[in-house]
C-alpha positions in Angstrom: 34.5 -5.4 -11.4 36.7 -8.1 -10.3 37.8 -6.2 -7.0 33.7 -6.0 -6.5 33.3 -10.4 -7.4 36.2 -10.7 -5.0 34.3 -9.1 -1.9 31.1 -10.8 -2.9 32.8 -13.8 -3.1 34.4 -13.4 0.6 31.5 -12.5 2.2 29.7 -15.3 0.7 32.5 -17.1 2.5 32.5 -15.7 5.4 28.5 -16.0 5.9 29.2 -19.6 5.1 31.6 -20.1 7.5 29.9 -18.1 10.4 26.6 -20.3 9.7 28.4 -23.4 9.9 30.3 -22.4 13.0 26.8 -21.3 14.5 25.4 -24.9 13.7 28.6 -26.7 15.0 28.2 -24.8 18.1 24.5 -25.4 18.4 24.8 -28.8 18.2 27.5 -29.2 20.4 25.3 -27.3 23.3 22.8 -29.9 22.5 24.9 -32.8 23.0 26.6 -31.1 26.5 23.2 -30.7 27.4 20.7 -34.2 27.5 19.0 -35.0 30.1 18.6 -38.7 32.1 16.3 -40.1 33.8 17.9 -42.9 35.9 15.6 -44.6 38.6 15.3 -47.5 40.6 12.3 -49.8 40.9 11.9 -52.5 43.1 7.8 -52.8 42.8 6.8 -51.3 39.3 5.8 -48.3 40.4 8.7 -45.6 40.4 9.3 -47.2 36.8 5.8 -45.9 35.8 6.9 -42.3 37.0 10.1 -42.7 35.2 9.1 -43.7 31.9 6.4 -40.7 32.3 8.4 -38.3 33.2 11.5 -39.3 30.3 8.9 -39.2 27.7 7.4 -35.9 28.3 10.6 -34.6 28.5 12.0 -36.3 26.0 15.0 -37.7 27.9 17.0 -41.1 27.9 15.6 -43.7 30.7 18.4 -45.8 32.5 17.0 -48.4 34.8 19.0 -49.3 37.6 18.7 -52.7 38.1 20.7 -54.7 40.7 23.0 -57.1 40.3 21.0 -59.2 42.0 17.6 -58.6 41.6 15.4 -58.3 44.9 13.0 -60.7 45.7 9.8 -60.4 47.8 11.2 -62.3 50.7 14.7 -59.3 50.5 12.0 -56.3 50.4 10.2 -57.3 53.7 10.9 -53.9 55.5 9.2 -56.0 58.9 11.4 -58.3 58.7 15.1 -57.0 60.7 17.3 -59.6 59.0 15.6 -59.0 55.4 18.0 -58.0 53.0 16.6 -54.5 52.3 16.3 -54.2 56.2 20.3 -54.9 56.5 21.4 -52.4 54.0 19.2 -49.7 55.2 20.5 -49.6 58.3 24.3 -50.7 57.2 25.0 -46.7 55.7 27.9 -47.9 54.0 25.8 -50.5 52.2 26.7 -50.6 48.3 24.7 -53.4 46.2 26.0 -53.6 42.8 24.6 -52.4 40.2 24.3 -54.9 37.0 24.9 -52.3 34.1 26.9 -49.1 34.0 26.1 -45.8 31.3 28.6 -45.9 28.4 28.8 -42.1 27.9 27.5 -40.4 31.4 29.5 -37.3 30.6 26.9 -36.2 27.8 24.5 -35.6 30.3 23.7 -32.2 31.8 20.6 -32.5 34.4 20.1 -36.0 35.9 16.5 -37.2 37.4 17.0 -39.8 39.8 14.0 -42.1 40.7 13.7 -44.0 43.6 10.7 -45.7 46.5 11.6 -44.5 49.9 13.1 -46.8 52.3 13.1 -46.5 55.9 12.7 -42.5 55.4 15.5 -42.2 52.6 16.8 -43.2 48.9 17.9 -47.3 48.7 21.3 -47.6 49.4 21.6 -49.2 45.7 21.1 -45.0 44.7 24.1 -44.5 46.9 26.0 -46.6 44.7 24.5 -45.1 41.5 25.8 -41.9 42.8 29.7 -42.8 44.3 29.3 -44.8 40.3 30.2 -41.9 37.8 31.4 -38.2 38.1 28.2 -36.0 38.6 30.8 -32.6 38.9 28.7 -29.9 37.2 25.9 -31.6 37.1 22.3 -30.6 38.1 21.0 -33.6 40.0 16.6 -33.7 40.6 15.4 -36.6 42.6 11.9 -38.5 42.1 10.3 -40.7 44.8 7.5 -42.7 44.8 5.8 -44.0 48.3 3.0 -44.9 49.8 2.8 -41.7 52.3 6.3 -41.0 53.0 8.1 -37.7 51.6 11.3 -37.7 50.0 12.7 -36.8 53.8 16.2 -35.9 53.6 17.2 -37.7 50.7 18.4 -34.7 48.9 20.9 -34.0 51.3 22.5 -37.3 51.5 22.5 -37.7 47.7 24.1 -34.3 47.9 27.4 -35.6 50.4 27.0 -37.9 47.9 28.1 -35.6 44.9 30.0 -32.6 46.4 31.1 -31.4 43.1 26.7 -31.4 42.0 23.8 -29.3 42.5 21.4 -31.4 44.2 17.9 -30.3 44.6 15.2 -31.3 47.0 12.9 -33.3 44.9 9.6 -34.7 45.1 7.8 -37.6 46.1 4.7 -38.6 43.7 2.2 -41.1 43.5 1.8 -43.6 40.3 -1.4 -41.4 39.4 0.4 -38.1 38.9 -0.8 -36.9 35.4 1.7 -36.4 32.4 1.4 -32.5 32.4 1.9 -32.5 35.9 5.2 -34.3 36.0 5.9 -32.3 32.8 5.5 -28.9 34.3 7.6 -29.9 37.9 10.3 -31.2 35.7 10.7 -28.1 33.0 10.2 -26.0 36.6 13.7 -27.7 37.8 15.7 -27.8 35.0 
């Protein structure tokens, strides 16, 4: 009878053990596996897609905001000597970016939001990406624009981020419905 208590009691251990293990495990897949969305809004209207698209995914939202902000006067795309205008064509142009992500590495898929500029992502993305270490990371970007498509941005985000899987992305207006952003998200990650 005791030899039979001592095998009940070991399995009982073991199935114990084994569950805890399981939920350990579970939870650290969880963690390894958020999702952000990080975008960039100059106007208001590629933070309406943003906060859309992190809510019906349930993801964190990171504005990236720069370090000093733009003003109507810097976002004058007719204007050659507007700030906007110098950066865009200045490729190695870098405006900082006010606040950094305390814990980037818990994140699995990245969204990045952004208007189009002169055909491509604002050089303040660039900096986003040369910011943190995307290696391993699935990388989705977002535009919003007034008839422009997300042009080539994918690829330069992706010379960006060797180490990343970039996809192409999609450009979307400020009416896109919920389940609509919903379903292209859940169709990339």
């Amino acid at each position: 009878m005791k030899k039979f208590l001592y095998i009940i009691i070991a399995c009982l251990i073991a199935v114990i053990t084994f569950t805890l293990l399981f939920i350990k495990t579970g939870e650290s897949n969880m963690t390894n596996n958020k999702v952000l969305v990080a975008y960039f809004s100059a106007t208001g209207n590629t933070k309406i897609i943003a906060e859309k698209l992190a809510n019906e995914i349930g993801a964190d939202l990171f504005e990236i905001k720069p370090a000093q902000i733009y003003t109507d006067d810097d976002l004058n795309w007719q204007n050659d000597k507007s700030r906007s205008s110098v950066e865009m064509v200045d490729r190695n142009s870098r405006p900082e970016i006010a606040s950094k992500i305390d814990d980037f590495a818990q994140y699995k898929t990245v969204f990045i939001g952004f208007p189009i500029w002169w055909g491509r992502e604002p050089s303040i993305i660039d900096t986003f990406m040369e910011s943190y270490d995307f290696a391993g990371k699935t990388i989705i970007p977002f535009a919003t624009s007034g008839s422009s498509d997300i042009g080539n941005s994918g690829e330069i985000i992706q010379s960006l981020v060797p180490n990343a899987t970039v996809l192409h992305g999609k450009r979307f207006s400020t009416s896109v419905s919920d389940t609509e952003l919903k379903n292209w998200a859940i169709e990339q990650m």
